[in-house]
BALOBA-1460 file (C-alpha; in Angstrom, 3 decimals):
// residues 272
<rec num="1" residu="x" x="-6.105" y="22.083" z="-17.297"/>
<rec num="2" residu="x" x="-4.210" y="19.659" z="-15.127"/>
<rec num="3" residu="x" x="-1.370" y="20.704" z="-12.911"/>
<rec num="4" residu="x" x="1.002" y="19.316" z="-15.025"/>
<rec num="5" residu="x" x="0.128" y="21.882" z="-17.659"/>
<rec num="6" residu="x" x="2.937" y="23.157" z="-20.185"/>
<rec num="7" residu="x" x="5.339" y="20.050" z="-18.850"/>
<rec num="8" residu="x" x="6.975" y="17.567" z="-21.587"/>
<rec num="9" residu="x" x="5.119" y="14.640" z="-21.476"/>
<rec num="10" residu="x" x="7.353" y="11.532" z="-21.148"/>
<rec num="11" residu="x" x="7.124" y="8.822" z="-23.692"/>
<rec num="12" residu="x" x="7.359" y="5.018" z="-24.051"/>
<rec num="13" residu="x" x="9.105" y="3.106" z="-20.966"/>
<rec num="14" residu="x" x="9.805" y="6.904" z="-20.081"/>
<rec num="15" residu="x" x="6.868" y="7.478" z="-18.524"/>
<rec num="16" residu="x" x="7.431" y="4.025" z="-16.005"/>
<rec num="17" residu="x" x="10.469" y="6.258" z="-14.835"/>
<rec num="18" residu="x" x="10.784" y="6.484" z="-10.832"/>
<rec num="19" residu="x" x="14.051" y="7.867" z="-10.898"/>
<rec num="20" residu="x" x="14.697" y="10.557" z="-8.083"/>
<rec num="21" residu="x" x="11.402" y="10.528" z="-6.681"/>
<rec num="22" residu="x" x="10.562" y="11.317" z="-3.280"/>
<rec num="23" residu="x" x="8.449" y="7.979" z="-1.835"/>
<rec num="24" residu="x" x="7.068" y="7.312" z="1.455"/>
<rec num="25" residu="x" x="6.303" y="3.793" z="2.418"/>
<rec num="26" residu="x" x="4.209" y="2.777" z="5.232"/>
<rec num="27" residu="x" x="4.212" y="-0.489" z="6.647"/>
<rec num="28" residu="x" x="7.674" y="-1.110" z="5.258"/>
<rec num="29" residu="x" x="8.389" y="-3.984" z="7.485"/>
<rec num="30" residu="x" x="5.612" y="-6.059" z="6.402"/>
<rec num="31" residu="x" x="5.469" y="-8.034" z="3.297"/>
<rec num="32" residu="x" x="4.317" y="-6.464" z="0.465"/>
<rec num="33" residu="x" x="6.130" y="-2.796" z="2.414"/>
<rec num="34" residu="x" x="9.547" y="-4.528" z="1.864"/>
<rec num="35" residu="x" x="8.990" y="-6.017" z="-1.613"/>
<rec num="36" residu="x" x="7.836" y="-2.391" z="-2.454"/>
<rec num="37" residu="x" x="11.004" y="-0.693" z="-0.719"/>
<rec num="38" residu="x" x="13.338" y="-3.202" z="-2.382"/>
<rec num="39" residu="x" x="11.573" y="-2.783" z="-6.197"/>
<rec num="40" residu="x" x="10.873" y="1.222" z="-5.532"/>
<rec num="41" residu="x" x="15.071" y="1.415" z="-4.578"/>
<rec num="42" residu="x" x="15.926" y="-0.861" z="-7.391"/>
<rec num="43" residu="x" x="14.023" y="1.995" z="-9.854"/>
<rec num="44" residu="x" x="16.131" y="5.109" z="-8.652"/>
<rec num="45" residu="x" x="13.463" y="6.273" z="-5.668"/>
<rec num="46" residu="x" x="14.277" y="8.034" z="-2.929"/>
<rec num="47" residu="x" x="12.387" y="6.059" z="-0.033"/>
<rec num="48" residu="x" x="11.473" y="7.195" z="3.474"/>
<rec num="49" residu="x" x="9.918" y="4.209" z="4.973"/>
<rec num="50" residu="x" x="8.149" y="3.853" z="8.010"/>
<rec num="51" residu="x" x="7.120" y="1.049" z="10.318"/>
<rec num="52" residu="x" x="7.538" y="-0.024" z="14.184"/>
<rec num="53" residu="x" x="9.796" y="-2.294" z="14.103"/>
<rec num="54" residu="x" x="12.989" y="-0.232" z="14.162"/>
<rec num="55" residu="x" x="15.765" y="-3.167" z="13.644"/>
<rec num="56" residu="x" x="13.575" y="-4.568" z="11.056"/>
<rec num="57" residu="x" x="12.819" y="-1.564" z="9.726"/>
<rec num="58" residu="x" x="16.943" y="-0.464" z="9.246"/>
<rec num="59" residu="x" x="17.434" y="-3.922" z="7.813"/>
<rec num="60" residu="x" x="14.733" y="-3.240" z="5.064"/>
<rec num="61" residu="x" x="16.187" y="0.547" z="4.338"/>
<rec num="62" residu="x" x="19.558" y="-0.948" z="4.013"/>
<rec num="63" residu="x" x="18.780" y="-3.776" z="1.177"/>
<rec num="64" residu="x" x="16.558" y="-1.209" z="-0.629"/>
<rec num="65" residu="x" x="19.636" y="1.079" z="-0.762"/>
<rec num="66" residu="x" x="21.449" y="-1.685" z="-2.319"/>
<rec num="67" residu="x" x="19.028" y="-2.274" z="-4.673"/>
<rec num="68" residu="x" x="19.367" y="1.220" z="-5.849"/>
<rec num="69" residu="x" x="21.236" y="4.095" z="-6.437"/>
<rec num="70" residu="x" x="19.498" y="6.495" z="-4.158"/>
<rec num="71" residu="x" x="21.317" y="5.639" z="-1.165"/>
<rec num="72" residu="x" x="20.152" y="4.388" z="1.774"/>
<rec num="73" residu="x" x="16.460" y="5.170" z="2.710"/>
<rec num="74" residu="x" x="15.231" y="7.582" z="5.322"/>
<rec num="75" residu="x" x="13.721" y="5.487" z="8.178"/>
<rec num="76" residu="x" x="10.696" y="6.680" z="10.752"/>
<rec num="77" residu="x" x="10.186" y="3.555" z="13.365"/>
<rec num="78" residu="x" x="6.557" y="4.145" z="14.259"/>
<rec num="79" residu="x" x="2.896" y="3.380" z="12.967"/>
<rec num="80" residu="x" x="0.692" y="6.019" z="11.909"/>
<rec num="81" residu="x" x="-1.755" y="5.811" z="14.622"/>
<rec num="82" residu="x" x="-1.896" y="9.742" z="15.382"/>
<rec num="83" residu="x" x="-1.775" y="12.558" z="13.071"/>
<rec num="84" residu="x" x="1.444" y="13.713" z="14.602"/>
<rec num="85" residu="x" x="2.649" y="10.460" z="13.768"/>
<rec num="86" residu="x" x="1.407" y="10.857" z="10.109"/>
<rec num="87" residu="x" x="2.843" y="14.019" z="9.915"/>
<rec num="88" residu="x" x="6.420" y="12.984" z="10.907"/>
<rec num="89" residu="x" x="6.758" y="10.611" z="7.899"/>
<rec num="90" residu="x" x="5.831" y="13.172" z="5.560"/>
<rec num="91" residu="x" x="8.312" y="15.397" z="7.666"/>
<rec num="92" residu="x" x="10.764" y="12.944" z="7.154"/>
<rec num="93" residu="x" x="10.588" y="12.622" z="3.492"/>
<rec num="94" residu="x" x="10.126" y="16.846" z="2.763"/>
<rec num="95" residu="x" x="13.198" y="17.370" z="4.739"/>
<rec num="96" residu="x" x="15.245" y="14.733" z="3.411"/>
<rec num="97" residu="x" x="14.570" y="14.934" z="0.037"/>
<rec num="98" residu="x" x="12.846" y="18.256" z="-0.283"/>
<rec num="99" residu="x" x="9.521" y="17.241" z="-1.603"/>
<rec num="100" residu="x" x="6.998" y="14.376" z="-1.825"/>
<rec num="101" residu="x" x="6.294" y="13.061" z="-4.991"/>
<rec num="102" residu="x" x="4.135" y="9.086" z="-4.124"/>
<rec num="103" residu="x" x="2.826" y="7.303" z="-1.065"/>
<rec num="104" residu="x" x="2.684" y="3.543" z="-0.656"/>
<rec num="105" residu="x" x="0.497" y="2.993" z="2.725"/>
<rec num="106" residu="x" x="0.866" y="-0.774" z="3.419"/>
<rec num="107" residu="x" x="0.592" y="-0.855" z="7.324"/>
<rec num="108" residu="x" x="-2.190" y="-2.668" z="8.218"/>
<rec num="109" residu="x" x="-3.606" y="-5.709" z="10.378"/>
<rec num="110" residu="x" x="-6.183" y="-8.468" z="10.889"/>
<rec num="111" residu="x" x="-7.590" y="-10.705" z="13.536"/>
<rec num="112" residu="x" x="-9.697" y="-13.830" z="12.340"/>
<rec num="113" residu="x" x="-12.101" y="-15.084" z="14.774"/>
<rec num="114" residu="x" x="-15.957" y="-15.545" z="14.637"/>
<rec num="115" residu="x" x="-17.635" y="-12.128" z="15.204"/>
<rec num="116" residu="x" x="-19.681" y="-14.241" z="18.363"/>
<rec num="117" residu="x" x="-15.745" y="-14.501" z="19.551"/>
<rec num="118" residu="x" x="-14.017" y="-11.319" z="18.558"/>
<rec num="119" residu="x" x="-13.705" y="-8.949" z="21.507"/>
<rec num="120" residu="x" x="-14.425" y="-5.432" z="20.543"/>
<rec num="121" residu="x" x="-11.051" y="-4.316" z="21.399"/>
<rec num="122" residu="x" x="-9.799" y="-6.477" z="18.391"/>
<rec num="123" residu="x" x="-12.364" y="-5.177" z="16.137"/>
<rec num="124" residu="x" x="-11.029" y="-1.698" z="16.598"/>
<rec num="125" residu="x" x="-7.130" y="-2.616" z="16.321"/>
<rec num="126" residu="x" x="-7.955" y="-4.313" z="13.081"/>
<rec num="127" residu="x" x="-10.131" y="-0.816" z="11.841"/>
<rec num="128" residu="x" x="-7.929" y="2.032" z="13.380"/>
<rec num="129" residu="x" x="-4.592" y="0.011" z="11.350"/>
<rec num="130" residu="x" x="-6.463" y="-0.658" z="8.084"/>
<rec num="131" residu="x" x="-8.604" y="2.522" z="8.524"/>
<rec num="132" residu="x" x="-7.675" y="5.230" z="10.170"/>
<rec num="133" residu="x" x="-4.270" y="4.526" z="9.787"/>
<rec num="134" residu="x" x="-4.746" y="4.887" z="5.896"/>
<rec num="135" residu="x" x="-6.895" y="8.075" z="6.766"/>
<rec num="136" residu="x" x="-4.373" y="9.641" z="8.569"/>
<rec num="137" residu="x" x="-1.569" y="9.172" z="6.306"/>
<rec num="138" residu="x" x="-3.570" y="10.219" z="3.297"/>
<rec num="139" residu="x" x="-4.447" y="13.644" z="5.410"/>
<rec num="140" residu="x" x="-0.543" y="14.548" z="6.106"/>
<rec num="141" residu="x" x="-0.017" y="13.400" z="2.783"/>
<rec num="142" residu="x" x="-2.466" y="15.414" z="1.033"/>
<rec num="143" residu="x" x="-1.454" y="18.668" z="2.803"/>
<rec num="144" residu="x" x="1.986" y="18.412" z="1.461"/>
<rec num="145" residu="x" x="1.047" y="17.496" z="-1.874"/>
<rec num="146" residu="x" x="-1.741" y="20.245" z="-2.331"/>
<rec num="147" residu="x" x="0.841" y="22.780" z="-1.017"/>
<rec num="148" residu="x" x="3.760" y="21.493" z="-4.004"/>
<rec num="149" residu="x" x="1.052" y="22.167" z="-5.685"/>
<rec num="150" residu="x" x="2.262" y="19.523" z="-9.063"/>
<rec num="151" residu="x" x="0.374" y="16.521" z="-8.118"/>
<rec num="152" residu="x" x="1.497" y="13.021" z="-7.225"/>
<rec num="153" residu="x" x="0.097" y="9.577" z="-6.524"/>
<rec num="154" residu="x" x="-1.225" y="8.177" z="-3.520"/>
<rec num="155" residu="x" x="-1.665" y="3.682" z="-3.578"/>
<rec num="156" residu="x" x="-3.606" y="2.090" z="-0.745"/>
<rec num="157" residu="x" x="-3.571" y="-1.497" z="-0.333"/>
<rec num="158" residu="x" x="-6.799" y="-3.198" z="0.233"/>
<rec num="159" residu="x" x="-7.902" y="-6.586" z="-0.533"/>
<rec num="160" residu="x" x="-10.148" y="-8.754" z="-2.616"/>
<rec num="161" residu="x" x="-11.616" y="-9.164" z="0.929"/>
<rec num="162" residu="x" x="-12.847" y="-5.420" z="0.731"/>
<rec num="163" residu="x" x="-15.011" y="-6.843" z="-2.021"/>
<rec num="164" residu="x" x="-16.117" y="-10.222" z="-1.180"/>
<rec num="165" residu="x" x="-16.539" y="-12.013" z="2.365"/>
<rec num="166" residu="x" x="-15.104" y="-14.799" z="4.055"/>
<rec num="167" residu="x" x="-16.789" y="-17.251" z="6.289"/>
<rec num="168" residu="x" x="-13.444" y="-18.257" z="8.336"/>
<rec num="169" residu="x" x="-14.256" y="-14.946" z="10.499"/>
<rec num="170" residu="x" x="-13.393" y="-11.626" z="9.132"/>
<rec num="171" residu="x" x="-16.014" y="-9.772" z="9.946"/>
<rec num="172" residu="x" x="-13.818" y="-6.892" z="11.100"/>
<rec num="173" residu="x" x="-11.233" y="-7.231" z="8.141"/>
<rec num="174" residu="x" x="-13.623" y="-7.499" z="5.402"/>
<rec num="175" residu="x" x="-15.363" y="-3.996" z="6.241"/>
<rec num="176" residu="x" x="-11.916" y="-2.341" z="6.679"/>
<rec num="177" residu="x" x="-10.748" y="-3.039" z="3.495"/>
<rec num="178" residu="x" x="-14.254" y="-1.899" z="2.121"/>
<rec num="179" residu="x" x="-13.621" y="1.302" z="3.687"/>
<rec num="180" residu="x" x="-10.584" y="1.434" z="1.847"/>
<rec num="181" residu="x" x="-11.726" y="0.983" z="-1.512"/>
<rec num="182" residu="x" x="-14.112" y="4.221" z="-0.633"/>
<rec num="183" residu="x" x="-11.700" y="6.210" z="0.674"/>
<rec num="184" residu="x" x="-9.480" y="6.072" z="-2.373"/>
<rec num="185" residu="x" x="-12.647" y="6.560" z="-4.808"/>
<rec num="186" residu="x" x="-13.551" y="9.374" z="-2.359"/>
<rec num="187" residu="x" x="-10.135" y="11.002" z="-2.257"/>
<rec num="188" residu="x" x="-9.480" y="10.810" z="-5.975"/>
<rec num="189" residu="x" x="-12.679" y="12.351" z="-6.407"/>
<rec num="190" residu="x" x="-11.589" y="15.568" z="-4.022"/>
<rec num="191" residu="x" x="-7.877" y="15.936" z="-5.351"/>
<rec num="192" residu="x" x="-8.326" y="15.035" z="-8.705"/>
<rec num="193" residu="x" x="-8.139" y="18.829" z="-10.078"/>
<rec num="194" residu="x" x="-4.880" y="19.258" z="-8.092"/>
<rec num="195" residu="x" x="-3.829" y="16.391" z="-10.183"/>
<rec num="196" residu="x" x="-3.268" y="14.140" z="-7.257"/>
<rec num="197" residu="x" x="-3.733" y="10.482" z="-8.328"/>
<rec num="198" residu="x" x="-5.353" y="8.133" z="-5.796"/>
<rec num="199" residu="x" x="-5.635" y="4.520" z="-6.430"/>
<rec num="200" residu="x" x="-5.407" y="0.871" z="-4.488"/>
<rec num="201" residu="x" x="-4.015" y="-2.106" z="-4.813"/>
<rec num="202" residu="x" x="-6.224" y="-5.205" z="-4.063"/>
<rec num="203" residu="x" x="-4.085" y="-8.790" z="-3.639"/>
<rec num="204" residu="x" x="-5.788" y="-12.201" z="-3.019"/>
<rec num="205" residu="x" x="-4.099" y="-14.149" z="-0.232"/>
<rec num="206" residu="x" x="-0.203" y="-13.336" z="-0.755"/>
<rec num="207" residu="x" x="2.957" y="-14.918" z="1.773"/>
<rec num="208" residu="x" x="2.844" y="-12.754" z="4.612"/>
<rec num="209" residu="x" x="2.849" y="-12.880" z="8.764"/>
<rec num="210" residu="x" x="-0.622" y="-12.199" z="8.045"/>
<rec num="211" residu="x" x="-1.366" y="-15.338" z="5.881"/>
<rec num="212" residu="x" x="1.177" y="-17.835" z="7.622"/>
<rec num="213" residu="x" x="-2.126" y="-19.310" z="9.672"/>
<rec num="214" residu="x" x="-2.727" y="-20.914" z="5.555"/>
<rec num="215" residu="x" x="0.129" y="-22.437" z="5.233"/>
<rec num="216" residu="x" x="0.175" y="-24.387" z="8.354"/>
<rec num="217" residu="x" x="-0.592" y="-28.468" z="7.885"/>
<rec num="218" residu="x" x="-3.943" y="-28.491" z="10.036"/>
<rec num="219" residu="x" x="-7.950" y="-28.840" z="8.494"/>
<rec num="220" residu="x" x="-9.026" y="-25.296" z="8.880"/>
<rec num="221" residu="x" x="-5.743" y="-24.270" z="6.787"/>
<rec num="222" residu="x" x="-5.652" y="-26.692" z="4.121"/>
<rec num="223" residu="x" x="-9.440" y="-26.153" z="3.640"/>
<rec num="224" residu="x" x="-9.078" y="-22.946" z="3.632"/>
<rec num="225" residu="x" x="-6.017" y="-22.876" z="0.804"/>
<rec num="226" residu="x" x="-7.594" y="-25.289" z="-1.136"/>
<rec num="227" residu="x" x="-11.095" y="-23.743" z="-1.457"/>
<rec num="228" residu="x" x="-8.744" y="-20.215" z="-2.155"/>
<rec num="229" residu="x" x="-6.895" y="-22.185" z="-4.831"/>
<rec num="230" residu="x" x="-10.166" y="-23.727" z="-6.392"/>
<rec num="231" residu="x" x="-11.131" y="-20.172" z="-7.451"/>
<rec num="232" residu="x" x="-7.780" y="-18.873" z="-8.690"/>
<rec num="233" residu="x" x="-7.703" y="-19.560" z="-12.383"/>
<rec num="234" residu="x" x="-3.669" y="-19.115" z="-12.241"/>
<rec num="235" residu="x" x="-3.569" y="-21.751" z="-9.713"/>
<rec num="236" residu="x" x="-1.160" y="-20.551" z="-6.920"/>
<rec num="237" residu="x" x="-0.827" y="-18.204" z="-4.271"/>
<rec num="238" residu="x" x="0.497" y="-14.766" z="-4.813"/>
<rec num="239" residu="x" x="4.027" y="-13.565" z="-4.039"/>
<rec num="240" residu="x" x="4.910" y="-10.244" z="-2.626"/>
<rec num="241" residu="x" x="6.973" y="-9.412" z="-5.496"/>
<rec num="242" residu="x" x="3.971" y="-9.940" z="-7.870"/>
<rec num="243" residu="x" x="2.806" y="-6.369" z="-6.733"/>
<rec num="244" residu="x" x="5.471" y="-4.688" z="-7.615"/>
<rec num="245" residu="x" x="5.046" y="-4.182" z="-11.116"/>
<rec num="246" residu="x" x="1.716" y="-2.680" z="-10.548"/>
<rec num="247" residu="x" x="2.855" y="-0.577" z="-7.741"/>
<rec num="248" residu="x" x="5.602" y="1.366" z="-9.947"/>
<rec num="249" residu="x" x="2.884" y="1.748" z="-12.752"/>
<rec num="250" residu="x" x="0.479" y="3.438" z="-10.715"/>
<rec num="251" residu="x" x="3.625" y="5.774" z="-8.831"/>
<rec num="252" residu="x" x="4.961" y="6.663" z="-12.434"/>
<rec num="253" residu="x" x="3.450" y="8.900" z="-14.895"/>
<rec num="254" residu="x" x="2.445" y="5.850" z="-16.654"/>
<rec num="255" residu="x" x="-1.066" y="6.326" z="-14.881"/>
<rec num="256" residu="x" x="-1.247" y="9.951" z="-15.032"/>
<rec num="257" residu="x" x="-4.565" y="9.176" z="-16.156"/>
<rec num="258" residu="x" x="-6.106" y="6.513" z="-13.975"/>
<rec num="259" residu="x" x="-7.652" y="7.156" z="-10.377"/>
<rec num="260" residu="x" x="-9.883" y="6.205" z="-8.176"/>
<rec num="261" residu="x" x="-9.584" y="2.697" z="-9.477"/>
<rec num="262" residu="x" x="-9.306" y="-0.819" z="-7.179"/>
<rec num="263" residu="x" x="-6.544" y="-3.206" z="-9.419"/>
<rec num="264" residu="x" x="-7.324" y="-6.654" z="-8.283"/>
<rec num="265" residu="x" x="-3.945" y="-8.605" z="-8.117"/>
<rec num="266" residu="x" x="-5.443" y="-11.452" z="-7.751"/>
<rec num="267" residu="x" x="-4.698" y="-14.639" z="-10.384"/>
<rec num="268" residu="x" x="-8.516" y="-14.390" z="-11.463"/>
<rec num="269" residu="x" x="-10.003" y="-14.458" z="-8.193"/>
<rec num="270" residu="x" x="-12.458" y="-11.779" z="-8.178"/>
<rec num="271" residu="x" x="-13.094" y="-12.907" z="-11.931"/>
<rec num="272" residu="x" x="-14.741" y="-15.948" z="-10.775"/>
């Protein structure tokens, strides 16, 4: 039996419901981290969000409380790059809000350069942000959720690029985002009897700091976003916001019974 045993089971646009859950965002600064904080606020979370940029960071806390009716989220200015630092966002959200219910980790990196060019040091920064970064959330994560003991839902962000290379020089990108994908089939696999959901969310190339190389008006970019565009049978670019939707199906009990899966949000891409 699951460990939602003997509970009502919601119905209809019940079950899409986020309303007074306890979140914790990762990489809220970024992108997709501040579409998710904004849309997560705007469906009655309660957010602790986390990223390094602390003014940025108190900006993005602020609009999600306005989007909501939670209040202003909990903010904890740092990356997860230690376990101490892991376990102080999941501090943050247990002692604010009592519990943890979802995780959104969306911190993350890249550096794009030939792998005869990359310096080691930049392979590592892109795998210990995409990586172990992910790990080490997941870890604090999973502690306090095994401990509630009632399940929850754990969303990794990955890529298409964790499925399929790239020959503009991502040889360090590409295998983080592989590693990814296996971490969330492997951790859905270990929690699944604690009913702890773990699934990932794959984009194609989306507006970001990340992506803002593609949008510049030189040959390597417009080659680049045209080739991308060639393959992308709804025949744009993704948005942050597009994620959204998917993110609060797969942190709502909507997906009580999907995990371990990769959901390519993508326009096609992968399809092709």
């Amino acid at each position: 039996m699951g460990a939602r045993a003997g509970r009502r089971e919601p119905e209809g646009l019940e079950r899409f419901r986020l309303t007074g859950k306890s979140i914790l965002i990762t990489g809220a600064t970024g992108a997709l981290g501040r579409a998710a904080a904004v849309a997560l606020g705007a469906a009655g979370a309660r957010l602790t969000l986390a990223g390094a940029n602390g003014p940025k960071l108190a900006e993005v806390a602020k609009v999600a409380g306005q989007a909501g009716q939670a209040g202003e989220a909990v903010t904890v200015p740092q990356r997860p790059q230690t376990p101490r630092d892991a376990e102080a966002m999941v501090g943050a959200a247990v002692s604010a809000y009592g519990r943890l219910d979802g995780v959104l980790v969306a911190s993350g990196t890249n550096h794009v350069a030939p792998i005869t060019d990359m310096d080691v040091t930049d392979f590592e920064r892109v795998m210990d942000a995409n990586v172990r970064g992910s790990w080490l959330v997941c870890q604090a994560a999973g502690r306090q959720l095994l401990e509630q003991g009632d399940g929850g839902s754990v969303v990794l962000v990955s890529s298409t690029r964790g499925r399929l290379g790239h020959p503009a020089g991502y040889s360090a990108y590409c295998p983080s985002k592989a590693a990814v994908d296996l971490l969330t089939k492997s951790l859905s696999a270990e929690w699944g009897r604690a009913g702890i959901r773990v699934n990932a969310i794959a984009p194609t190339v989306f507006r970001s700091e990340l992506t803002a190389w593609m949008y510049a008006d030189d040959e390597r970019a417009r080659a680049t976003r045209e080739a991308m565009l060639a393959r992308i049978p709804l025949g744009r670019l993704a948005e942050p916001g597009d994620f959204t939707g998917a993110l609060i199906y797969l942190l709502s009990d909507a997906s009580a019974f999907l995990t371990g899966q990769v959901l390519y949000l993508d326009g096609g891409y992968t399809a092709c």
